[in-house]
C-alpha positions in Angstrom: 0.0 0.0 0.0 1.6 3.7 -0.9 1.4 5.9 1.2 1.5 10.0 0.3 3.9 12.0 1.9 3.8 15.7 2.5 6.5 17.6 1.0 6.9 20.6 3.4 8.2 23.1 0.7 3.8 22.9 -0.7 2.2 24.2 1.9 -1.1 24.4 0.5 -2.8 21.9 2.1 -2.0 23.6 5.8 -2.5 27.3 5.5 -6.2 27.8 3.6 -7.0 30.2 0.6 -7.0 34.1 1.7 -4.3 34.1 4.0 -2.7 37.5 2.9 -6.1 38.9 3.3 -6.8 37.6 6.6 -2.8 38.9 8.0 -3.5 42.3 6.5 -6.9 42.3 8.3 -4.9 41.3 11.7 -2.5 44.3 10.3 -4.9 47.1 10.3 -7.2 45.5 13.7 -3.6 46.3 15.4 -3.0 49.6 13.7 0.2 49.0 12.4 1.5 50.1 8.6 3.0 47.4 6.7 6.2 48.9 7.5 5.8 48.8 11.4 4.8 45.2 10.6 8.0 44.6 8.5 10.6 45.8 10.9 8.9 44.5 14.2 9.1 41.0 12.3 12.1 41.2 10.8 11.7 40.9 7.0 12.0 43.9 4.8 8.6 45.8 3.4 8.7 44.1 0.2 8.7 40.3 1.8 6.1 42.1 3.7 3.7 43.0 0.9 4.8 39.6 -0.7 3.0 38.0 2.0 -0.3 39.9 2.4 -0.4 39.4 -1.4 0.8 35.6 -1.5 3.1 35.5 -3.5 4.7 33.3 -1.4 3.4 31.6 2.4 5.9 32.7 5.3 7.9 29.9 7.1 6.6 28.9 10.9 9.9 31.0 12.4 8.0 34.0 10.3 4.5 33.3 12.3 6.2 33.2 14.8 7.5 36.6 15.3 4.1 37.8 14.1 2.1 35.9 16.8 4.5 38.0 19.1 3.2 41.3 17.5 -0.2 39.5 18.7 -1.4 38.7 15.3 -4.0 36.3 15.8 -2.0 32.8 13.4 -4.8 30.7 13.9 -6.6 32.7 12.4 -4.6 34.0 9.7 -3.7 30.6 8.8 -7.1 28.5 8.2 -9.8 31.6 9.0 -10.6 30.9 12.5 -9.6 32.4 15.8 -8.8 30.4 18.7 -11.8 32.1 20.5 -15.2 33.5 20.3 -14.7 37.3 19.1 -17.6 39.8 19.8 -16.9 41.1 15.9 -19.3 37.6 15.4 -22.1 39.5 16.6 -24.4 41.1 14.1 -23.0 44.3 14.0 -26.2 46.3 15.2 -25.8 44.4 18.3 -22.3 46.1 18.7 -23.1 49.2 17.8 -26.4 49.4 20.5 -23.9 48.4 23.0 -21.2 50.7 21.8 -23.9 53.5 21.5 -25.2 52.9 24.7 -21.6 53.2 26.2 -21.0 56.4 25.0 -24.4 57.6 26.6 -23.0 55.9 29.9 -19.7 57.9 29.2 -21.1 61.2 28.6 -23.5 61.3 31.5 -21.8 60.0 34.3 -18.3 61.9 33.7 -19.5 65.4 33.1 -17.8 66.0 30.1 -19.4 68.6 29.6 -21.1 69.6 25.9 -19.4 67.1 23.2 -20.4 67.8 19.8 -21.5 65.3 17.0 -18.2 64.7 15.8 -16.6 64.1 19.5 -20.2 61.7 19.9 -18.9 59.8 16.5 -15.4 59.3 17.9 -16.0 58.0 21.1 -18.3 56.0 19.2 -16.1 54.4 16.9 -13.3 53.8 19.5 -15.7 51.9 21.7 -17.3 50.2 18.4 -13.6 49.0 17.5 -13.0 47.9 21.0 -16.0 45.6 21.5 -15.0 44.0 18.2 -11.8 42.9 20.2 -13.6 41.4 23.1 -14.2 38.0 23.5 -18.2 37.5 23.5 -18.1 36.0 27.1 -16.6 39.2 28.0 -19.8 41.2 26.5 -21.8 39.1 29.2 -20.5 41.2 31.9 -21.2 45.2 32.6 -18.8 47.1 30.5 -17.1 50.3 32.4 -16.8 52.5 29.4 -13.8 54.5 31.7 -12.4 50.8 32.1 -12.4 50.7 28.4 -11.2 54.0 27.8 -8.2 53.1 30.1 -7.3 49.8 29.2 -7.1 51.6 25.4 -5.0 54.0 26.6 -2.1 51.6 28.3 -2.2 49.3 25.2 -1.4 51.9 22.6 1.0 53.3 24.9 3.1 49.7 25.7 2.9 49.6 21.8 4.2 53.0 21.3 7.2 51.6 23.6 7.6 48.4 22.2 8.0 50.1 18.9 10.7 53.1 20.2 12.5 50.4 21.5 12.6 48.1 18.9 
């Protein structure tokens, strides 16, 4: 009986259609340019863009440095995340709750007047944040300052991360 073996230079059959889609997706949910992306990783723009386009699939030392920029590989590789993401929601469920957070905000912090376009902002951020969460998380009272806060410290660690780097 003949057995088929896998040649590891065609990795088709492991990492599914859409791939460079799916990494520039993890890309822009992090906010980095394909540039930050390159250097952080260690490859040079161009392997970069070679990637997102497919040209060619990046070797498991490659996914490795990305899953330390905390690009989600799982998904990236066959489409699926390794955990239930609010962003699997209908999307008018996520935007009642972000809605209703910015009320929450607004009210209780005595902001004072904020103006359509300040409304649309917080909006957004909390929009883009909930997106992020896992869904067990959405179970649970959300602390829009909490939010606000947590948001705050995570862009500032990767503002460090990439001065130091």
């Amino acid at each position: 009986m003949k057995t088929d073996t896998i040649d590891p230079n065609k990795s088709e059959f492991l990492i599914q259609a859409g791939w460079g889609s799916r990494l520039k997706q993890e890309r822009r949910r992090l906010a980095f340019t394909q540039a930050e992306v390159a250097k952080l990783s260690g490859v040079s723009v161009v392997t970069y863009q070679q990637y997102e386009r497919e040209e060619f699939e990046p070797r498991l030392g490659y996914l490795n440095q990305l899953a330390n920029l905390d690009v989600d590989i799982r998904y990236v590789m066959f489409g699926d995340s390794g955990k239930p993401r609010a962003s699997n929601l209908h999307p008018r469920e996520l935007e009642l709750i972000a809605f209703q957070l910015v009320q929450e905000h607004l009210s209780k912090d005595h902001v004072g007047d904020v103006g359509a376009d300040g409304r649309f902002a917080l909006f957004d951020l909390f929009r883009a944040e909930l997106e992020e969460m896992d869904e067990s998380e959405l179970d649970h009272p959300i602390d829009s300052n909490a939010l606000i806060k947590n948001l705050v410290l995570s862009r500032a660690s990767k503002a460090t991360v990439r001065r130091v780097k």
